[in-house]
N, C-alpha and C positions, 0 to 999 in steps of 0.2 A: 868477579865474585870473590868474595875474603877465604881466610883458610878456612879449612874446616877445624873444629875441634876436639878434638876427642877424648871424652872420657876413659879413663884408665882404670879396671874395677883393680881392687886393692889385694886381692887374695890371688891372682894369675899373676903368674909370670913375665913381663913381657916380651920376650920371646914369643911363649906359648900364644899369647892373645894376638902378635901375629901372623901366626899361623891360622889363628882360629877366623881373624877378617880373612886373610886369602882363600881361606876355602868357601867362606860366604860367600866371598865377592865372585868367584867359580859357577856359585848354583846360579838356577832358572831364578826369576823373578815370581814365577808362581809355587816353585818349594819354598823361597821365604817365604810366599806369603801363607804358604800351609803353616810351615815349622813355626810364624808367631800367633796364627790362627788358633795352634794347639798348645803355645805356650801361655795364649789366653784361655782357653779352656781349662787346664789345670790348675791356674792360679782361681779363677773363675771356681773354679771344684773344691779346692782346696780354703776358700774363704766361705763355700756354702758348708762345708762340715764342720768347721769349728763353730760357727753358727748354730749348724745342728746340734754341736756336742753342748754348748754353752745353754739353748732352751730345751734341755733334754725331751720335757712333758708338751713341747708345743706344736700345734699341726704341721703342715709340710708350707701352707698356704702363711701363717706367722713364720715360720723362717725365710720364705722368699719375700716376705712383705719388709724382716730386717734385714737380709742384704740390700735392698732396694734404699733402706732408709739408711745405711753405714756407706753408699756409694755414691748414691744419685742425690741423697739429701731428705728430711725429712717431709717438706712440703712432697715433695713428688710421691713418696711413701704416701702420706697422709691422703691425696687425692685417688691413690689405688684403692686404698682402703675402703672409700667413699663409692669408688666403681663397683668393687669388688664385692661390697652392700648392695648395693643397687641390683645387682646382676642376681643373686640371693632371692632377692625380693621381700 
C-alpha cells in the first residue's frame, strides 16, 4: 500500500495538529463516528439557516426544497417538488 497523504490545514500549528491525530487515533471507532456524525449535523444546521435567513418570507417545506436543490442538484429538487404535488393532491 503507498503512503498516505496528509493534508495540513493552514491555520494549526503543526505541532498542535499532531497532537490533535493522536488523540483521534486513541478514541473508539464509534466516537469518531458520533463526533463526524455531529459535525455533519451542524454543518447540515448551519447551511439550513442561512437558507432560512436568505428566503426570509418562504415556508419551511421551500427552504428544505432549496437546500435539497443547492446540494443534491436541481433535478432531484425538481422531482421532490413534483412528489411533494402529488402527496397535496
Amino acid at each position: 500500500m503507498g503512503a498516505m497523504i496528509h493534508a495540513r490545514a493552514v491555520d494549526t500549528d503543526p505541532a498542535a495538529e499532531e497532537v490533535q491525530f493522536a488523540l483521534l487515533r486513541q478514541t473508539s471507532a464509534s466516537y469518531r463516528v458520533r463526533l463526524a456524525l455531529s459535525l455533519s449535523e451542524t454543518v447540515i444546521g448551519l447551511a439550513r439557516r442561512a437558507i432560512r435567513r436568505a428566503l426570509d418570507e418562504h415556508s419551511k417545506t421551500e427552504v428544505g426544497l432549496r437546500f435539497v436543490e443547492l446540494h443534491y442538484g436541481r433535478d432531484l429538487a425538481d422531482a421532490l417538488r413534483v412528489h411533494l404535488a402529488g402527496r397535496r393532491g
